[in-house]
DSSP file (Angstrom, degrees, kcal/mol; ACC not computed):
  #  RESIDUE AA STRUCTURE BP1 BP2  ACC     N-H-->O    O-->H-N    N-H-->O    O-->H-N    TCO  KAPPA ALPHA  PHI   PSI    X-CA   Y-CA   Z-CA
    1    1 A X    >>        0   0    0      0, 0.0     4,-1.4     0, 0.0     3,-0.6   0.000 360.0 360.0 360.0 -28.4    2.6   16.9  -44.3
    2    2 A X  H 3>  +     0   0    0      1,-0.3     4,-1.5     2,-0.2     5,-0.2   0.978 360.0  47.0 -82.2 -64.5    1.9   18.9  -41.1
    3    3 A X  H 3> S+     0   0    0      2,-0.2     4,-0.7     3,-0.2    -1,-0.3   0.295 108.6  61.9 -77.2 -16.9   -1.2   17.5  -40.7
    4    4 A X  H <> S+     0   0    0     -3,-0.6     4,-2.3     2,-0.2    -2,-0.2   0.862 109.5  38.6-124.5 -98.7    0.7   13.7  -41.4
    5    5 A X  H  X S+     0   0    0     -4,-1.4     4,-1.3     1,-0.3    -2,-0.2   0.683 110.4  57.0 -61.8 -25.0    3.1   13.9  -38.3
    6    6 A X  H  X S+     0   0    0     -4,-1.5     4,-2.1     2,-0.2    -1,-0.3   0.839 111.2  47.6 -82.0 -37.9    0.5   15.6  -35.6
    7    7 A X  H  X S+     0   0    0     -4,-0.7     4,-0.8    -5,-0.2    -2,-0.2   0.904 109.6  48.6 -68.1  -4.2   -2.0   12.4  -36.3
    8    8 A X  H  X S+     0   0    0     -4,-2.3     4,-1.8     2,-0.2     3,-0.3   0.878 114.9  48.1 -90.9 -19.0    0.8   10.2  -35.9
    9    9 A X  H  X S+     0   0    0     -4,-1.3     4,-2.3    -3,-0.3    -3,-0.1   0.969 114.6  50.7 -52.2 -57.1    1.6   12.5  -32.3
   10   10 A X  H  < S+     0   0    0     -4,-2.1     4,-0.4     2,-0.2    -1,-0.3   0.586 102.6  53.3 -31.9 -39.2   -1.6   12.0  -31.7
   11   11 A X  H  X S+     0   0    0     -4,-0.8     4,-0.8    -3,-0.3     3,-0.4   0.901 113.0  46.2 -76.5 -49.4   -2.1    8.1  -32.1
   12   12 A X  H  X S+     0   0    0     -4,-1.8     4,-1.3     1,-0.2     5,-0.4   0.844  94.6  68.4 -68.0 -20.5    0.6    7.3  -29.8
   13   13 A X  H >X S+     0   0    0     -4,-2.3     3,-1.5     1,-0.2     4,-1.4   0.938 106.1  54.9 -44.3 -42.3   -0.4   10.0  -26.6
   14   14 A X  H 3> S+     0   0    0     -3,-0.4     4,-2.4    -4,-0.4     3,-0.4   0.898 111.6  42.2 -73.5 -57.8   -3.3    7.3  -26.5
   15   15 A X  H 3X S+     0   0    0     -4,-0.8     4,-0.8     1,-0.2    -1,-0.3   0.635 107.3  54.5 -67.1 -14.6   -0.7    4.7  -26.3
   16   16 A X  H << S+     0   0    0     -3,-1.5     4,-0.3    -4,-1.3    -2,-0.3   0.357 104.6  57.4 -90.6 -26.3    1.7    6.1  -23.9
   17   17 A X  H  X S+     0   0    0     -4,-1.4     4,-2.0    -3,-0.4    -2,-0.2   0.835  97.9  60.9 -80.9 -40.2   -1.0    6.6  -21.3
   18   18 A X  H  X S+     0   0    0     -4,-2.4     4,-4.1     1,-0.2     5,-0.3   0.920 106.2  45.4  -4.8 -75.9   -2.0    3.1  -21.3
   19   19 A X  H  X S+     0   0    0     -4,-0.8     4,-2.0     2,-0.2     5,-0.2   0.846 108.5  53.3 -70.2 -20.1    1.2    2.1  -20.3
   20   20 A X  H  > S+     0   0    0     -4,-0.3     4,-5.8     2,-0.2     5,-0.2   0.972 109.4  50.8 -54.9 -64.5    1.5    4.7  -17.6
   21   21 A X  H  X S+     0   0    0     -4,-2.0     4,-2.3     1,-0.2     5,-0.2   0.942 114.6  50.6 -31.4 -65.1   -2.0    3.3  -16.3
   22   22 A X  H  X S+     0   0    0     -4,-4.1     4,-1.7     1,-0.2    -1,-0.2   0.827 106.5  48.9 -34.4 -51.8    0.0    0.0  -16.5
   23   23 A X  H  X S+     0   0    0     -4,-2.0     4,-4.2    -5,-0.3     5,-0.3   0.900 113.3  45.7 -72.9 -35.2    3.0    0.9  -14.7
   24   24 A X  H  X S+     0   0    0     -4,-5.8     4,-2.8    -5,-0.2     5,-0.3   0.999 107.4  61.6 -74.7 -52.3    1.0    2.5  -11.6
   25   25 A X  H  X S+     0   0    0     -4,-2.3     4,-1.3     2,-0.3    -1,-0.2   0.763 109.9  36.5   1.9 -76.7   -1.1   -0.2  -11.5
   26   26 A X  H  X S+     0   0    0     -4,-1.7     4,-1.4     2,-0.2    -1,-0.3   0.947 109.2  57.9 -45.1 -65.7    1.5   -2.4  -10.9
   27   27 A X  H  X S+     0   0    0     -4,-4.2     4,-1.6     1,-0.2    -2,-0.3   0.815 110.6  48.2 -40.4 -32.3    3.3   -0.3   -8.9
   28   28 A X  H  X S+     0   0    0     -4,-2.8     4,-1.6    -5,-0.3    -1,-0.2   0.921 105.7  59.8 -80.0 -27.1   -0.1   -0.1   -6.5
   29   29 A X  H  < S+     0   0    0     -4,-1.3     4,-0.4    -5,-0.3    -1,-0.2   0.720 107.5  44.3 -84.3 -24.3   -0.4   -3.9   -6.7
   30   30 A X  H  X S+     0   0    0     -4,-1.4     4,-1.4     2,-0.2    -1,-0.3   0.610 111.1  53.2 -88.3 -25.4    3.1   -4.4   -5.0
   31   31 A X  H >< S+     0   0    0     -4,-1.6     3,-2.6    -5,-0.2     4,-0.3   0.987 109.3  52.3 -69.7 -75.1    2.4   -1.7   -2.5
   32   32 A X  T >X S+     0   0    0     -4,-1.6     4,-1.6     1,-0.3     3,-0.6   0.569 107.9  50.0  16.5 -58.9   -0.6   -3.6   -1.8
   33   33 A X  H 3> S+     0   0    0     -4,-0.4     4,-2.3     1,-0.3    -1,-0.3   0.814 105.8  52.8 -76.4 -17.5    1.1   -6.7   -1.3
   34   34 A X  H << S+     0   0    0     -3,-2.6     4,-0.3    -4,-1.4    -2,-0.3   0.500 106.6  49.4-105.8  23.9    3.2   -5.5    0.8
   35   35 A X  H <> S+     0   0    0     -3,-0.6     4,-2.8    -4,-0.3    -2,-0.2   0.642 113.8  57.9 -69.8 -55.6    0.4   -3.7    3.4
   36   36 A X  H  X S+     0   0    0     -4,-1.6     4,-5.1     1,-0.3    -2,-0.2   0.938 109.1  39.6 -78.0 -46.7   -1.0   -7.4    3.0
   37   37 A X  H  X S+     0   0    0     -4,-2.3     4,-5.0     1,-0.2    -1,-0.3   0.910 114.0  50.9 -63.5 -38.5    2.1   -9.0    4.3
   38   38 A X  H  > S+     0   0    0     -4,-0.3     4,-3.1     2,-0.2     5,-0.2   0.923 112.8  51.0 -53.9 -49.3    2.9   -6.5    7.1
   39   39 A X  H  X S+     0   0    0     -4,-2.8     4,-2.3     1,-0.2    -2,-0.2   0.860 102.1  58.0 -70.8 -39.0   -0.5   -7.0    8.2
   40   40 A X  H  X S+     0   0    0     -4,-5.1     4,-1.6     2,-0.2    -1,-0.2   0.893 104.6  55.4 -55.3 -44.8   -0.3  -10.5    8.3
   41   41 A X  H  < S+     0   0    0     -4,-5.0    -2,-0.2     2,-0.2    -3,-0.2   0.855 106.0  44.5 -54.8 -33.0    2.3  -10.3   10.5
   42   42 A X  H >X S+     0   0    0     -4,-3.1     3,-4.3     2,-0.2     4,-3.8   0.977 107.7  58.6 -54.8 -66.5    1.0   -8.4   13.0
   43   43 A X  H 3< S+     0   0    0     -4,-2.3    -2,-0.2     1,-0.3    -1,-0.2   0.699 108.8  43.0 -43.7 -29.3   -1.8  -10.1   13.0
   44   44 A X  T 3< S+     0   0    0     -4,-1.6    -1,-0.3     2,-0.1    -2,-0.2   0.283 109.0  58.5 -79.8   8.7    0.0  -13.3   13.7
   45   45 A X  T <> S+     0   0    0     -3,-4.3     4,-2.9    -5,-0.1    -2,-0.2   0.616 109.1  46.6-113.5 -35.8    2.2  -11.8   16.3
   46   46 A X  T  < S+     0   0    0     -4,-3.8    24,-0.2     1,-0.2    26,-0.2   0.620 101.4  58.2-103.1  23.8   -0.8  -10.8   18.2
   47   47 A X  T  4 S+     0   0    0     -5,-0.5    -1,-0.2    23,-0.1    -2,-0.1   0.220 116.2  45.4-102.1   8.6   -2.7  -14.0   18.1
   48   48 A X  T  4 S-     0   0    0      1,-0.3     2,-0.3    26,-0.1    -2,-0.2   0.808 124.8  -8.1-105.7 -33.5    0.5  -15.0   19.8
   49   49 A X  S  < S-     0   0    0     -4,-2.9    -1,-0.3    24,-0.1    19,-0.1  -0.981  76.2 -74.1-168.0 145.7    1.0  -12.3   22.2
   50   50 A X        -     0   0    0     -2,-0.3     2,-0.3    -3,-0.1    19,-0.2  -0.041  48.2-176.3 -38.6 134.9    0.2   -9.0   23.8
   51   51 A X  E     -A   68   0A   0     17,-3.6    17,-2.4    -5,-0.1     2,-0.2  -0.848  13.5-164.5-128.2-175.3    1.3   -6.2   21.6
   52   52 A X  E     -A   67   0A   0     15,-0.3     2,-0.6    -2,-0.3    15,-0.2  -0.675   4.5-162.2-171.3 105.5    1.2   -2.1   22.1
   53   53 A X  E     -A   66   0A   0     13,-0.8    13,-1.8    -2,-0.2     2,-0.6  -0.862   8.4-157.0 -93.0 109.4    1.7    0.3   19.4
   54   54 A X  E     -A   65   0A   0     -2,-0.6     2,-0.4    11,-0.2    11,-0.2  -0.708  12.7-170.8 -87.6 119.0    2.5    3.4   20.6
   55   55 A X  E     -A   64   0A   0      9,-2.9     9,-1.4    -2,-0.6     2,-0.3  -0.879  20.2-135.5-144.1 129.4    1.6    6.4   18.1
   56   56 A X  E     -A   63   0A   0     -2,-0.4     2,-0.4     7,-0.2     7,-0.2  -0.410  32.5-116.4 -69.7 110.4    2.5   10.5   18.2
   57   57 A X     >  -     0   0    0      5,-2.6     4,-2.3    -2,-0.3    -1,-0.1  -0.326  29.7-160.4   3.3  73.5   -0.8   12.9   17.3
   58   58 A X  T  4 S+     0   0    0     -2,-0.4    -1,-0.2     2,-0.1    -2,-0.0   0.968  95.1  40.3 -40.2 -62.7    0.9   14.7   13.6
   59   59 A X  T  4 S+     0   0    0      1,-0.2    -1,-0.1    -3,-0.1    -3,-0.0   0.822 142.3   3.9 -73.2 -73.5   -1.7   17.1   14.1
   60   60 A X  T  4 S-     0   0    0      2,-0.0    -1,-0.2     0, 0.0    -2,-0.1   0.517  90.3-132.7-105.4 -34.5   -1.8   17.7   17.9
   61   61 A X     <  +     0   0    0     -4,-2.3     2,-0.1     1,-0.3    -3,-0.1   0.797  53.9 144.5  78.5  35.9    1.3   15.4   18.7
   62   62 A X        -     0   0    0     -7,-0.1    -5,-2.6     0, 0.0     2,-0.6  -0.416  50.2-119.2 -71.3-177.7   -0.5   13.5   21.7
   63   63 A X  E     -A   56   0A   0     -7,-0.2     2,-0.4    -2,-0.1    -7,-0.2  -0.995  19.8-148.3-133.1 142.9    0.6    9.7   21.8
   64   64 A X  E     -A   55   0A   0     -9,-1.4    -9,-2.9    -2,-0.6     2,-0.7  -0.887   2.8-154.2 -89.1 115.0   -1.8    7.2   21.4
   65   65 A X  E     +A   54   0A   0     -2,-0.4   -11,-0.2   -11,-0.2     2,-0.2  -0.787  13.6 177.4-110.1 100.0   -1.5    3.9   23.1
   66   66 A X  E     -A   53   0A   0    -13,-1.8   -13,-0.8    -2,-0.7     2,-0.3  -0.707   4.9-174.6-108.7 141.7   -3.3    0.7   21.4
   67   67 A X  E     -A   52   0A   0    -15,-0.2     2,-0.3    -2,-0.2   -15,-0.3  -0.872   7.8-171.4-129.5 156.5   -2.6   -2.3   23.4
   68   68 A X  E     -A   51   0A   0    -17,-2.4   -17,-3.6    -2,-0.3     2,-0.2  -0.953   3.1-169.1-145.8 145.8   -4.4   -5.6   21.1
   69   69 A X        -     0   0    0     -2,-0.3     2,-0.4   -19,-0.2   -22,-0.1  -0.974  14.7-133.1-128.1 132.4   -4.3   -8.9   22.9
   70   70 A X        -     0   0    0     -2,-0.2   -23,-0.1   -24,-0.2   -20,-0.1  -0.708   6.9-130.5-112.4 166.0   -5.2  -11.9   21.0
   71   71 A X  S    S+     0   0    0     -2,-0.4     2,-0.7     2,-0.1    -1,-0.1   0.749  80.7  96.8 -48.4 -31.5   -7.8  -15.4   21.7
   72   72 A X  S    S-     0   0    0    -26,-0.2    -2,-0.1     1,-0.1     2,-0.1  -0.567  78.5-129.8-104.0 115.8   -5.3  -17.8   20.8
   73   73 A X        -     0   0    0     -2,-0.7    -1,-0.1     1,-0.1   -24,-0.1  -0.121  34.9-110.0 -57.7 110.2   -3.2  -19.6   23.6
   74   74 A X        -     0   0    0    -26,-0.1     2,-0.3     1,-0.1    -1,-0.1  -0.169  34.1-130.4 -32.7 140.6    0.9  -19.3   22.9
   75   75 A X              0   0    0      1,-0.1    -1,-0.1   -27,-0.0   -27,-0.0  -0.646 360.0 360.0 -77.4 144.9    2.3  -22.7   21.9
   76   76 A X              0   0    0     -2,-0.3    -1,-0.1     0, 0.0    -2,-0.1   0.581 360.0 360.0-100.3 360.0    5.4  -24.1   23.5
């Protein structure tokens, strides 16, 4: 009986990790899209116009200044 009720613990872990697998998965695939979208917007914003992302050093806590200019002439 003992022996009964640990294979049946046993059958499911298998299954219950699957779905875990599943859920992050997902979860990464919506984080993902929404890196894709952010990045498409920048990336249209500077093929429209100068930008400058200013960012603080965690480690050392200088600021960093990246200026991007893009090819493509604003429309009016």
């Amino acid at each position: 009986m003992a022996e009964k009720n640990n294979s049946e613990i046993v059958s499911q872990k298998p299954a219950l990790d699957i779905e875990d697998i599943e859920r992050h998965l997902d979860m990464m695939d919506q984080r993902l899209d929404s890196i894709d979208s952010v990045v498409s917007a920048v990336a249209e914003r500077v093929m429209n116009q100068p930008i400058v992302i200013n960012i603080t050093c965690p480690h050392c806590g200088n600021n960093v200044e990246i200026s991007l200019i893009g090819s493509k002439k604003p429309r009016k």
